[in-house]
PQR file with spaces between the fields and no chain letter, atoms N, CA, C, O and H, PARSE charges and radii, in Angstrom:
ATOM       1  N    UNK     1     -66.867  234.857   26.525 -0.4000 1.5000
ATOM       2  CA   UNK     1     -65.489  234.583   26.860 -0.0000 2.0000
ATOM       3  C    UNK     1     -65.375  233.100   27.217  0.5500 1.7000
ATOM       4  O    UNK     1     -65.983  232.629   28.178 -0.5500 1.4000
ATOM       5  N    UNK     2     -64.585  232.377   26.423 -0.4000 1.5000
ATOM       6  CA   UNK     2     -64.457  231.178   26.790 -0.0000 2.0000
ATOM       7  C    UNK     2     -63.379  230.865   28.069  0.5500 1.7000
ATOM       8  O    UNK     2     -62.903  231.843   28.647 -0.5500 1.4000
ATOM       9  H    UNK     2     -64.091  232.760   25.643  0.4000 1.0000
ATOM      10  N    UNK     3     -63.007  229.535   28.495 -0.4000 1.5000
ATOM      11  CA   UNK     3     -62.658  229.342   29.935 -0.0000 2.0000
ATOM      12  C    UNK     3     -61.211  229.740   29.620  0.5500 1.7000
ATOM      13  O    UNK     3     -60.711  230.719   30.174 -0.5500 1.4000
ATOM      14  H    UNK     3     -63.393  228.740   28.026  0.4000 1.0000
ATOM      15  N    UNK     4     -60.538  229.001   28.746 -0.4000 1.5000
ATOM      16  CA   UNK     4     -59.454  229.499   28.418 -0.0000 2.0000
ATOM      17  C    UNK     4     -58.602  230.678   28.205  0.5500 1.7000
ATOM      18  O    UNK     4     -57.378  230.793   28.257 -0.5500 1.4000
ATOM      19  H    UNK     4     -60.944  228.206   28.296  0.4000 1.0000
ATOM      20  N    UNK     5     -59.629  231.616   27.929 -0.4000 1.5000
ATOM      21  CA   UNK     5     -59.473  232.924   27.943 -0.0000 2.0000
ATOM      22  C    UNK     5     -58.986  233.512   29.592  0.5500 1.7000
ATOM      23  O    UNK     5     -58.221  234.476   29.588 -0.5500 1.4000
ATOM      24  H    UNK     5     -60.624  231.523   27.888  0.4000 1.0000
ATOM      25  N    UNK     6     -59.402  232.970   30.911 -0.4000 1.5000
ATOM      26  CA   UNK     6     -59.222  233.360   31.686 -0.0000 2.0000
ATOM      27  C    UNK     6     -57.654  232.865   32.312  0.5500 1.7000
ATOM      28  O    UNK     6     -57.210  233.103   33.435 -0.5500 1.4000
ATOM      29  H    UNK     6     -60.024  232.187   30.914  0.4000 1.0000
ATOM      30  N    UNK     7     -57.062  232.181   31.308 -0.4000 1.5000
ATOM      31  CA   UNK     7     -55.715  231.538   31.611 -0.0000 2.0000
ATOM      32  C    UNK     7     -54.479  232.213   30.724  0.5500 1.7000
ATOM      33  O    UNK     7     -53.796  231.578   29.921 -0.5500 1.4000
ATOM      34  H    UNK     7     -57.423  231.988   30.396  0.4000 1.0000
ATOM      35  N    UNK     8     -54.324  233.690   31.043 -0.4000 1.5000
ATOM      36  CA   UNK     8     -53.265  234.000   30.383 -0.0000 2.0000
ATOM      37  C    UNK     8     -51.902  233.272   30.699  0.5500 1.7000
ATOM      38  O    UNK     8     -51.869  232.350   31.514 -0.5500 1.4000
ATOM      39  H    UNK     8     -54.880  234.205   31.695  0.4000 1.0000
ATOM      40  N    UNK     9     -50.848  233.683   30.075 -0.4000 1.5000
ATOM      41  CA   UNK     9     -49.768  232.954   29.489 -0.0000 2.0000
ATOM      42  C    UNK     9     -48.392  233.688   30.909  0.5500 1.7000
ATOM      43  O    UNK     9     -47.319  233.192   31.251 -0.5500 1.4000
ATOM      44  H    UNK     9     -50.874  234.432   29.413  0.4000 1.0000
ATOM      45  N    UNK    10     -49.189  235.187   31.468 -0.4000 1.5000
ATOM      46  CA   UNK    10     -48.505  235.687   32.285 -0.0000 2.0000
ATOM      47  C    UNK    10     -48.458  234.871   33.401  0.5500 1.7000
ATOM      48  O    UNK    10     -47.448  234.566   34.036 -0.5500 1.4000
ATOM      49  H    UNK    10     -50.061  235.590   31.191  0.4000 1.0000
ATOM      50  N    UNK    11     -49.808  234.472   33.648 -0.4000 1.5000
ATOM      51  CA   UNK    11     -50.192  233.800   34.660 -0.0000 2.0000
ATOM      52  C    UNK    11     -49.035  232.322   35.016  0.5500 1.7000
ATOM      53  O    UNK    11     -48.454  232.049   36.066 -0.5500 1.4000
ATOM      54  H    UNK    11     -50.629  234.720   33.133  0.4000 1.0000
ATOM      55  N    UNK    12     -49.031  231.796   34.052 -0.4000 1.5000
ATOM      56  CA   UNK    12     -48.320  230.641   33.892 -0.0000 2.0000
ATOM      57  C    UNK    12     -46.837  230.719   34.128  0.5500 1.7000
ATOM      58  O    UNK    12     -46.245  229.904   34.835 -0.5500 1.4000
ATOM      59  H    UNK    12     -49.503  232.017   33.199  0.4000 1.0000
ATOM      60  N    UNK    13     -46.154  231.900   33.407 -0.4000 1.5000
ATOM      61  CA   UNK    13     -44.777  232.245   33.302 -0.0000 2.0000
ATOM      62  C    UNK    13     -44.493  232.737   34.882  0.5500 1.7000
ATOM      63  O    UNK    13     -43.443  232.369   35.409 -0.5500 1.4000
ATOM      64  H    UNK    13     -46.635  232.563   32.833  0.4000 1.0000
ATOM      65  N    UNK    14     -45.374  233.517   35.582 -0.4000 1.5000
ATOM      66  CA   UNK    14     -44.921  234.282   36.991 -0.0000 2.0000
ATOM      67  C    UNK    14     -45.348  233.348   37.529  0.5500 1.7000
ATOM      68  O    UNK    14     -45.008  233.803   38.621 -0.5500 1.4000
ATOM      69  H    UNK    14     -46.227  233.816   35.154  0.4000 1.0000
ATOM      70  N    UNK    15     -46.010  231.985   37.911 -0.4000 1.5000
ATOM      71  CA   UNK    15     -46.116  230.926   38.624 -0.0000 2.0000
ATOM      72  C    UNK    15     -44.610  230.015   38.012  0.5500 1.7000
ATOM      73  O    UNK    15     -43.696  229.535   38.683 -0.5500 1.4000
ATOM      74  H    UNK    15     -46.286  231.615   37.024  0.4000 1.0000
ATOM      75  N    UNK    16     -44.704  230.018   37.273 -0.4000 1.5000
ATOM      76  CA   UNK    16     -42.577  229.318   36.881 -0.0000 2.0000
ATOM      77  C    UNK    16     -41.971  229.868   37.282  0.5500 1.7000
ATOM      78  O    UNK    16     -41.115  229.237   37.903 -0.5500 1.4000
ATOM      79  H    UNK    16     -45.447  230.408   36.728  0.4000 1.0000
ATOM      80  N    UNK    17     -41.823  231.390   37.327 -0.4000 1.5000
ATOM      81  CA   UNK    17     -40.703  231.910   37.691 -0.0000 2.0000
ATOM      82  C    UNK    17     -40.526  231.932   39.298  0.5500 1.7000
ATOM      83  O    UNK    17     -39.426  231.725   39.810 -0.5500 1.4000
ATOM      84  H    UNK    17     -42.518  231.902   36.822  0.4000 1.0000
ATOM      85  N    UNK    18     -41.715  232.204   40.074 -0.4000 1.5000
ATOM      86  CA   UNK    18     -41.820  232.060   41.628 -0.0000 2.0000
ATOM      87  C    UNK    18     -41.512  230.943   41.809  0.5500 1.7000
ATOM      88  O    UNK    18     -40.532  230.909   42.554 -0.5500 1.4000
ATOM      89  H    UNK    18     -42.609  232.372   39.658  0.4000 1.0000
ATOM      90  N    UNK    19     -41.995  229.522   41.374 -0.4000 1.5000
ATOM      91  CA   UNK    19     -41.515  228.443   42.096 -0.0000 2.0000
ATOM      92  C    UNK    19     -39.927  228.321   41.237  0.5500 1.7000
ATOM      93  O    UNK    19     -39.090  228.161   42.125 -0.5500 1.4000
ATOM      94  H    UNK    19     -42.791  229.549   40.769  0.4000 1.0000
ATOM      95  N    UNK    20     -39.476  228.333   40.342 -0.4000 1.5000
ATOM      96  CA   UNK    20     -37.825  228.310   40.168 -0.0000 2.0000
ATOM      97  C    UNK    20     -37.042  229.091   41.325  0.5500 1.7000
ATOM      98  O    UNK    20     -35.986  228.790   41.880 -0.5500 1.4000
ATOM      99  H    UNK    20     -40.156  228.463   39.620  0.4000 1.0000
ATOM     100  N    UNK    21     -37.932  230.241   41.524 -0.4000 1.5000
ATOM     101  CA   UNK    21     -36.793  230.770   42.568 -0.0000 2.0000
ATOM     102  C    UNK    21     -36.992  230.075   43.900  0.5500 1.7000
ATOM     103  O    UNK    21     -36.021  229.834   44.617 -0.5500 1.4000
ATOM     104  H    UNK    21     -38.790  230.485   41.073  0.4000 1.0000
ATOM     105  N    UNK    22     -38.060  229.793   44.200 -0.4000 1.5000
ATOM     106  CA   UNK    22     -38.039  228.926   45.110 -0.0000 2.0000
ATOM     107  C    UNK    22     -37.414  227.593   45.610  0.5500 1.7000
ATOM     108  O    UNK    22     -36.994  227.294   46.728 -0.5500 1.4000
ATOM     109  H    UNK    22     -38.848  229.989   43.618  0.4000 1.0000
ATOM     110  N    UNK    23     -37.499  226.609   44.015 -0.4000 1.5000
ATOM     111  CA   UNK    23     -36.205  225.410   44.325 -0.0000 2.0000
ATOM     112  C    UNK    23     -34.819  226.216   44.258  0.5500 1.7000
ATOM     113  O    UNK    23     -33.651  225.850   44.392 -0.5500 1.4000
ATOM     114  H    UNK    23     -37.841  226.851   43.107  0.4000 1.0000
ATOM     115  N    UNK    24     -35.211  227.034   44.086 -0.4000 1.5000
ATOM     116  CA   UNK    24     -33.095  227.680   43.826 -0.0000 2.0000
ATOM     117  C    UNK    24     -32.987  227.937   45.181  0.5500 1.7000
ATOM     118  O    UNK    24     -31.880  227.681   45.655 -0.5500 1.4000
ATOM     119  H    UNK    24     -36.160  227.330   43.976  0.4000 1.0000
ATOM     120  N    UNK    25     -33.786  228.350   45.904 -0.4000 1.5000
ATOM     121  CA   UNK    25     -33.499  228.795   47.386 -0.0000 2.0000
ATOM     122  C    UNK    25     -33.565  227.699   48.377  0.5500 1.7000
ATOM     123  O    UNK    25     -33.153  227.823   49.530 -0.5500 1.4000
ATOM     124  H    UNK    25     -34.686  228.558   45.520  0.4000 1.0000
ATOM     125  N    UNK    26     -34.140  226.530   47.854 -0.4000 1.5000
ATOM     126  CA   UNK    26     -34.258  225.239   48.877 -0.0000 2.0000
ATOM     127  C    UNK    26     -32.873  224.756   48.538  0.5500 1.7000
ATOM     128  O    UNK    26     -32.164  224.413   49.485 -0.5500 1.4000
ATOM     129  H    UNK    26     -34.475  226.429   46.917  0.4000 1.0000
ATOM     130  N    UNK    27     -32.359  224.676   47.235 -0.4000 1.5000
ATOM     131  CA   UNK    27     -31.298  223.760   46.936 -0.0000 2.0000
ATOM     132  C    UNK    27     -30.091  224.738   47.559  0.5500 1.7000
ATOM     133  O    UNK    27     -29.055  224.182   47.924 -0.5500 1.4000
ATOM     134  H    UNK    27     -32.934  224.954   46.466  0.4000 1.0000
ATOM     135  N    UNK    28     -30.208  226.095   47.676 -0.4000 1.5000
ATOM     136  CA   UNK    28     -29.278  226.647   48.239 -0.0000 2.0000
ATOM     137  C    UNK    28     -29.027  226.051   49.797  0.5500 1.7000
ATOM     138  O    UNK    28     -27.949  225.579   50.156 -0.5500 1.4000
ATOM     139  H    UNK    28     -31.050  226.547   47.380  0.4000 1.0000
ATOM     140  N    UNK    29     -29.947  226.135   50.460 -0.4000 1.5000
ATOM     141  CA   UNK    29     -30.428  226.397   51.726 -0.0000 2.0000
ATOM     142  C    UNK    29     -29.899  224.738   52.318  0.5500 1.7000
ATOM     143  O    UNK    29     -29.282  224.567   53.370 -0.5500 1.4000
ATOM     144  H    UNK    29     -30.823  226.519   50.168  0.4000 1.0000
ATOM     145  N    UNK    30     -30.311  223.645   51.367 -0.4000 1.5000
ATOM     146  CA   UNK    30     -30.064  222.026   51.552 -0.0000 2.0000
ATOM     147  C    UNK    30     -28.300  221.895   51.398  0.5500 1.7000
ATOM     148  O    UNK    30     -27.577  221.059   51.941 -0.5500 1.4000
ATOM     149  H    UNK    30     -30.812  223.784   50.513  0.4000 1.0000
ATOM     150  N    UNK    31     -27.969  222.828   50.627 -0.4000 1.5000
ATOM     151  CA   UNK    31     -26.507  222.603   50.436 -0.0000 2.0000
ATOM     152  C    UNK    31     -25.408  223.224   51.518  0.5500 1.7000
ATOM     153  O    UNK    31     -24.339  222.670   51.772 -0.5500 1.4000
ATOM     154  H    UNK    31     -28.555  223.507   50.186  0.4000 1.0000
ATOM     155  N    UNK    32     -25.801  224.315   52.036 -0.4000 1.5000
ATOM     156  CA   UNK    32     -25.491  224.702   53.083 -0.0000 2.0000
ATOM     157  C    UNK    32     -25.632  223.779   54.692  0.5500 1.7000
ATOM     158  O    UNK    32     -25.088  223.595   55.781 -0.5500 1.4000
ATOM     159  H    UNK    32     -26.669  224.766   51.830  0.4000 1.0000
ATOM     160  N    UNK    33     -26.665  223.457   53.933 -0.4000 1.5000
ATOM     161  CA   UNK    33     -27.162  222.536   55.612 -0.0000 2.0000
ATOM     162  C    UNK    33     -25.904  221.447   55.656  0.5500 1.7000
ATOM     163  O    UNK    33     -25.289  221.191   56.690 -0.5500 1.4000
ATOM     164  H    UNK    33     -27.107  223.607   53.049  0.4000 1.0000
ATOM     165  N    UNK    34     -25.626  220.847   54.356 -0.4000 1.5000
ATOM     166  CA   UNK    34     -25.100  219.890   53.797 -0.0000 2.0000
ATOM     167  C    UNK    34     -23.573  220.214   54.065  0.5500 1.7000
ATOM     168  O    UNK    34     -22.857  219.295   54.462 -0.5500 1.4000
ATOM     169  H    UNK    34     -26.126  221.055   53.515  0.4000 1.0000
ATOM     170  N    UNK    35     -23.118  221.290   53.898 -0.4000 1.5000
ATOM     171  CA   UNK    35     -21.500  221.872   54.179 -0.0000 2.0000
ATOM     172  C    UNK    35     -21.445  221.893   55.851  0.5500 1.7000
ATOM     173  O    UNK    35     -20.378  221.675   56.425 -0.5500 1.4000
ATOM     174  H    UNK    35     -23.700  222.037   53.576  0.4000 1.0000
ATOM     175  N    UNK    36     -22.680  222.174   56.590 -0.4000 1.5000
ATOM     176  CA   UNK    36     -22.236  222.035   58.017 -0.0000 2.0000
ATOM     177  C    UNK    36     -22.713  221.104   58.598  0.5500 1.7000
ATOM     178  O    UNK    36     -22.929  221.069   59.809 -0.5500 1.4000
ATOM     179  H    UNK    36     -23.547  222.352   56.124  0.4000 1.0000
ATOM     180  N    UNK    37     -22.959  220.147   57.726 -0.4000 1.5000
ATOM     181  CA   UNK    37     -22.614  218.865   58.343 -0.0000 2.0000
ATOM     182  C    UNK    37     -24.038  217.942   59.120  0.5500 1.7000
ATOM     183  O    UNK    37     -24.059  217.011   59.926 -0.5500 1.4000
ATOM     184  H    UNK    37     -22.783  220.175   56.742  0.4000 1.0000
ATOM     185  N    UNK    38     -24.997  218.630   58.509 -0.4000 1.5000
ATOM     186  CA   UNK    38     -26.164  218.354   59.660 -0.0000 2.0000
ATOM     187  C    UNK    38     -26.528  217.301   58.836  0.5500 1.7000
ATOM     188  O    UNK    38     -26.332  217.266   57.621 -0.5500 1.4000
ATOM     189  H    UNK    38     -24.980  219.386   57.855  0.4000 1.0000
ATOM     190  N    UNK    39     -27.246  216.141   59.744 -0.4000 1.5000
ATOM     191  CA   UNK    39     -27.678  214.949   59.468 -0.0000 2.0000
ATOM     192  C    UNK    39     -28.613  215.369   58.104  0.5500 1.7000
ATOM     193  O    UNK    39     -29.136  216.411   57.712 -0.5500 1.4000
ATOM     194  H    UNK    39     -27.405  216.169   60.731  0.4000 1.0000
ATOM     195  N    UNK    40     -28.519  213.860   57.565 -0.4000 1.5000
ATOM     196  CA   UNK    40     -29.321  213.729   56.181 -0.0000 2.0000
ATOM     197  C    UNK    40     -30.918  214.145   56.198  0.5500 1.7000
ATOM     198  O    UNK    40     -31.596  214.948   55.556 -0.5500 1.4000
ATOM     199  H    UNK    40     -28.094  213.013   57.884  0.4000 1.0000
ATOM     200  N    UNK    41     -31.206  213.095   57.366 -0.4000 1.5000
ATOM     201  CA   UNK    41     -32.531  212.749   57.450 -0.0000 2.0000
ATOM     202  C    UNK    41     -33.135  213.982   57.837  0.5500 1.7000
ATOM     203  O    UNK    41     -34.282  214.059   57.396 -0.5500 1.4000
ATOM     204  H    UNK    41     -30.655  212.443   57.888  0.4000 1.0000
ATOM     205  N    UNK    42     -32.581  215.513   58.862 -0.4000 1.5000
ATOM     206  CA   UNK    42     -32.705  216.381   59.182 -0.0000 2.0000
ATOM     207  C    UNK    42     -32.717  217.491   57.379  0.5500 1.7000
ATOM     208  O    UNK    42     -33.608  218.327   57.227 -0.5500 1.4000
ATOM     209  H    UNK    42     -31.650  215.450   59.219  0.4000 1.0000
ATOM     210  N    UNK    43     -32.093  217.363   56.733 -0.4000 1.5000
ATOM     211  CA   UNK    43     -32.061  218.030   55.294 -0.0000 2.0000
ATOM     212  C    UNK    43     -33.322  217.812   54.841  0.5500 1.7000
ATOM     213  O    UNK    43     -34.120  218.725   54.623 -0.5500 1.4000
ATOM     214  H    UNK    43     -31.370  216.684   56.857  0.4000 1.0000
ATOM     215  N    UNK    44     -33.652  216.139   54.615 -0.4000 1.5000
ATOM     216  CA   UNK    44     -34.498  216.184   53.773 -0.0000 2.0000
ATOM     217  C    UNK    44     -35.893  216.479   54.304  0.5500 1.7000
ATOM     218  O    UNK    44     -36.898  216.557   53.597 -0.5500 1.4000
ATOM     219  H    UNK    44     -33.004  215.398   54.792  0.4000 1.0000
ATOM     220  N    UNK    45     -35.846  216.640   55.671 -0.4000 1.5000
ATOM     221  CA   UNK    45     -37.304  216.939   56.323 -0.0000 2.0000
ATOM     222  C    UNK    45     -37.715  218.491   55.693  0.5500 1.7000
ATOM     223  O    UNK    45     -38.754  218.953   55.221 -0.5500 1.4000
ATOM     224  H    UNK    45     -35.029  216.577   56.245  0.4000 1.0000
ATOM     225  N    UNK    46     -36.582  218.948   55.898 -0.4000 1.5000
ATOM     226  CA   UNK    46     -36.440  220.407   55.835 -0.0000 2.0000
ATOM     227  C    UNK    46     -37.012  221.165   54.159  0.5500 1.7000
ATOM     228  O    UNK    46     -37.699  222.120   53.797 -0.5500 1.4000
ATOM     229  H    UNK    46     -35.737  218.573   56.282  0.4000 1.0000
ATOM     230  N    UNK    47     -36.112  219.881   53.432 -0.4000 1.5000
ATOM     231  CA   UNK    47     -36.309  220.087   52.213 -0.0000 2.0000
ATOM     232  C    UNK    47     -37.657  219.786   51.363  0.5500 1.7000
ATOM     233  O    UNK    47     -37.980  220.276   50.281 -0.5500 1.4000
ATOM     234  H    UNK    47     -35.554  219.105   53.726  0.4000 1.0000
ATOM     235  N    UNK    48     -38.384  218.799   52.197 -0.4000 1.5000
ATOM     236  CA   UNK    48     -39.484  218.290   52.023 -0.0000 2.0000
ATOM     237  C    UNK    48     -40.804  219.996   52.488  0.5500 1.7000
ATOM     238  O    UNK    48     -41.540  220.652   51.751 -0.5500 1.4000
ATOM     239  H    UNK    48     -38.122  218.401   53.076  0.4000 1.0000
ATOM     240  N    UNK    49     -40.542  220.087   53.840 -0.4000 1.5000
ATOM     241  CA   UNK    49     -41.330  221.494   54.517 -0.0000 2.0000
ATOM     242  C    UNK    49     -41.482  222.206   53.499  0.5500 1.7000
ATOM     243  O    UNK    49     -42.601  222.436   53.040 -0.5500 1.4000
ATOM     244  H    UNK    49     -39.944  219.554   54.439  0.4000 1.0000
ATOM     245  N    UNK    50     -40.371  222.672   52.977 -0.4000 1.5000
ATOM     246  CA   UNK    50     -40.051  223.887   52.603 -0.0000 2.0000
ATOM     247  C    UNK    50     -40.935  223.759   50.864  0.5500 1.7000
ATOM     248  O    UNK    50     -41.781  224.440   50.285 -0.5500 1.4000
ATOM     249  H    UNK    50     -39.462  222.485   53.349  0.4000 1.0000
ATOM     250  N    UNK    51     -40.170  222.515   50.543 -0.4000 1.5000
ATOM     251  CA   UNK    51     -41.106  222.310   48.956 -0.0000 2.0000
ATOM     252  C    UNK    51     -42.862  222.624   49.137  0.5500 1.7000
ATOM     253  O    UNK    51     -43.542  223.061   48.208 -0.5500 1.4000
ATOM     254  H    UNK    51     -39.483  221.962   51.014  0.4000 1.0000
ATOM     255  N    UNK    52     -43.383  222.323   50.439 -0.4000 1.5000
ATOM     256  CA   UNK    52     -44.488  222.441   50.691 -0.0000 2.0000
ATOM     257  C    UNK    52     -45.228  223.738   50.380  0.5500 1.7000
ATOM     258  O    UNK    52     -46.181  224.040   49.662 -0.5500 1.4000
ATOM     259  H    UNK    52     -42.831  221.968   51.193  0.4000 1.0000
ATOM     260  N    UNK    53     -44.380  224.406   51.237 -0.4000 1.5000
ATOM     261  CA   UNK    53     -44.574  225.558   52.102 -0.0000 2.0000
ATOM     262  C    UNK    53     -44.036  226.834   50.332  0.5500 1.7000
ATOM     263  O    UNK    53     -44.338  227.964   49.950 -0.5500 1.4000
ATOM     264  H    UNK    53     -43.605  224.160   51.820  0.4000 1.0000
ATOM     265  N    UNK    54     -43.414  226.035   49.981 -0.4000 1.5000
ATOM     266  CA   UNK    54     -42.917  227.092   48.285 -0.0000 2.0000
ATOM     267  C    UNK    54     -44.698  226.580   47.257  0.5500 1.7000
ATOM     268  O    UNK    54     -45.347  227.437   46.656 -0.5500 1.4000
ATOM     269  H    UNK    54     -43.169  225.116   50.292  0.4000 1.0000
ATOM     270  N    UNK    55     -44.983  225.564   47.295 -0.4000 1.5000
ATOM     271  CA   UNK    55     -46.152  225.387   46.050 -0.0000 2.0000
ATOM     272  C    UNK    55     -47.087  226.203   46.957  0.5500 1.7000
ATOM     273  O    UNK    55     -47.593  227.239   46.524 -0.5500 1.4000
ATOM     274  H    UNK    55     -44.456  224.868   47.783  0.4000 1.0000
ATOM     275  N    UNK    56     -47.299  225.821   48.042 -0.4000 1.5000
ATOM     276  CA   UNK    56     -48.774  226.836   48.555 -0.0000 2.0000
ATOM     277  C    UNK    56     -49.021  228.002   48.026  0.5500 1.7000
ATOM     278  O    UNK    56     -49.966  228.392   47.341 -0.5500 1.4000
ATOM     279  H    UNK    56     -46.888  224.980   48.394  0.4000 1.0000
ATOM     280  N    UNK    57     -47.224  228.996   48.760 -0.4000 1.5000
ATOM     281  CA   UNK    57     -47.387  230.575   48.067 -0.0000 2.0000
ATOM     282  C    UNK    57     -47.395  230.938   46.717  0.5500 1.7000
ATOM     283  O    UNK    57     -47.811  232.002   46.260 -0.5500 1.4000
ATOM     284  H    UNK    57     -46.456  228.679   49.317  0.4000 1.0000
ATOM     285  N    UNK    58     -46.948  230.069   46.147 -0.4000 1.5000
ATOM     286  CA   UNK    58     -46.769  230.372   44.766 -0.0000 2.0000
ATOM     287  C    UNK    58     -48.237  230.386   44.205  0.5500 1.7000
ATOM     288  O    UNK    58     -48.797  231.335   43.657 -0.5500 1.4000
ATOM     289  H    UNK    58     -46.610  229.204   46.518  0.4000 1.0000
ATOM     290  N    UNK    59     -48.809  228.970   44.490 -0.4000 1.5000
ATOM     291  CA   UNK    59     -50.353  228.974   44.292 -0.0000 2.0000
ATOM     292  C    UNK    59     -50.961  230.331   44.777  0.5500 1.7000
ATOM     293  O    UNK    59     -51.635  230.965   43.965 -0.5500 1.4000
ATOM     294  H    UNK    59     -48.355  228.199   44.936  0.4000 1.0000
ATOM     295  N    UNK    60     -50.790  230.792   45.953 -0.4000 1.5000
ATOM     296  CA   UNK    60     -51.798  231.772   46.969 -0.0000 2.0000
ATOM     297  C    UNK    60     -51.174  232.888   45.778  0.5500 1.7000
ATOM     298  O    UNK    60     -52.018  233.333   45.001 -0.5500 1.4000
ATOM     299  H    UNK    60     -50.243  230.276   46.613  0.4000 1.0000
ATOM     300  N    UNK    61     -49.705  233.368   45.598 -0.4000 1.5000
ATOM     301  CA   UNK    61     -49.492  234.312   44.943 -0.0000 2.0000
ATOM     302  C    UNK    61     -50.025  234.356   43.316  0.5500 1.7000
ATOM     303  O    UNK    61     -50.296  235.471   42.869 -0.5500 1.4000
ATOM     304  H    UNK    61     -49.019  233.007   46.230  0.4000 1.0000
ATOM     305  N    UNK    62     -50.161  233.307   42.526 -0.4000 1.5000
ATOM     306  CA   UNK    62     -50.488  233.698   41.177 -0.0000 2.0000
ATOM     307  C    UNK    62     -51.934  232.819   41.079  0.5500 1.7000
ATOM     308  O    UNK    62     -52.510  232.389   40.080 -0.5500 1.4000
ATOM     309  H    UNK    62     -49.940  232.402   42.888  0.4000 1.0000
ATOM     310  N    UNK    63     -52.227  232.742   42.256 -0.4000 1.5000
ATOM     311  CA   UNK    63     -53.937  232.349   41.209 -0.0000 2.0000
ATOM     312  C    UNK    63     -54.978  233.295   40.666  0.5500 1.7000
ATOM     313  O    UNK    63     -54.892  234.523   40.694 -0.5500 1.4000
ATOM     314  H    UNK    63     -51.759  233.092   43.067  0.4000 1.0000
ATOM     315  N    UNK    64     -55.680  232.794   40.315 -0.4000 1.5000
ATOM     316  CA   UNK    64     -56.681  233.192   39.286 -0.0000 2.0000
ATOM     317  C    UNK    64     -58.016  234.050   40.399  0.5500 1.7000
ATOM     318  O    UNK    64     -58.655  233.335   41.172 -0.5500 1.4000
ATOM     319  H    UNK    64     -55.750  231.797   40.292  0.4000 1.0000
ATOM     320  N    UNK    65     -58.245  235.321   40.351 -0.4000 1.5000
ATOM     321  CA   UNK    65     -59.231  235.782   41.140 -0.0000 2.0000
ATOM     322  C    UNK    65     -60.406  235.629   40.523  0.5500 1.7000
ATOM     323  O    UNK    65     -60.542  236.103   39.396 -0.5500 1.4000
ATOM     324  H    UNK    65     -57.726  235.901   39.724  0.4000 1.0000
ATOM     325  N    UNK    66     -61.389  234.987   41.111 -0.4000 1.5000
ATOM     326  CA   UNK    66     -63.223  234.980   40.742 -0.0000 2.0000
ATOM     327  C    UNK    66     -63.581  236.559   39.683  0.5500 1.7000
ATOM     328  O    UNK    66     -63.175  237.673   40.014 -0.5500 1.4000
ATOM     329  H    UNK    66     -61.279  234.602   42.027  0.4000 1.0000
ATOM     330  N    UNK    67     -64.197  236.350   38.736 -0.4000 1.5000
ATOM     331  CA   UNK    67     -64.900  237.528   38.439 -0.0000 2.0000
ATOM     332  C    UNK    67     -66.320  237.549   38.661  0.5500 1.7000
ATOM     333  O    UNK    67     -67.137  236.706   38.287 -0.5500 1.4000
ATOM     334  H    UNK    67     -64.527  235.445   38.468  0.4000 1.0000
ATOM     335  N    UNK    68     -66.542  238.695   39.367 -0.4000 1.5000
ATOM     336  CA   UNK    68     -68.238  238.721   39.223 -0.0000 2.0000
ATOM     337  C    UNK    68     -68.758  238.977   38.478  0.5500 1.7000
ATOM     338  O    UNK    68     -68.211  239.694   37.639 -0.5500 1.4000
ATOM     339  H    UNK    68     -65.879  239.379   39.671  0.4000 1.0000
ATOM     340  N    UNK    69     -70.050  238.598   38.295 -0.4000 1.5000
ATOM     341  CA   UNK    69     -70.769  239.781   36.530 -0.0000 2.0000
ATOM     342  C    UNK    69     -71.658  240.333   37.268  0.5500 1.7000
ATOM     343  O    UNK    69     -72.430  241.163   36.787 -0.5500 1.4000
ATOM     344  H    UNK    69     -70.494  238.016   38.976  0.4000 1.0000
C-alpha cells in the first residue's frame, strides 16, 4: 500500500466541510458582535481565538489514525 493510499478523498472533503462550517459560524458570530456595537479590536481578538480554536478540531476531528501491522 502506498502512502497515498492512506489519504482518501473523504478525508479531505469532511475536513472542508467542518472548517466551512466553522468560518460560517465565526463570520456569523463577528457580525453580530459587529451589530451590537462592540469594539473592533475586541471582534478581531475573538475572531482570531476562535479561527484557532476551529483548525485544531477540525484537525483533532478528521485526522488520519496510525495503523498497526
Amino acid at each position: 500500500m502506498s502512502r497515498w493510499d492512506l489519504f482518501a478523498k473523504e478525508d479531505f472533503m469532511s475536513f472542508g466541510l467542518y472548517a466551512g462550517g466553522f468560518a460560517m459560524a465565526i463570520l456569523g458570530l463577528g457580525y453580530v458582535a459587529h451589530l451590537m456595537r462592540m469594539p473592533t479590536q475586541w471582534i478581531a481578538a475573538g475572531v482570531m481565538v476562535m479561527i484557532g480554536v476551529g483548525v485544531v478540531s477540525a484537525v483533532k476531528a478528521t485526522r488520519l489514525r496510525d495503523h498497526s501491522n
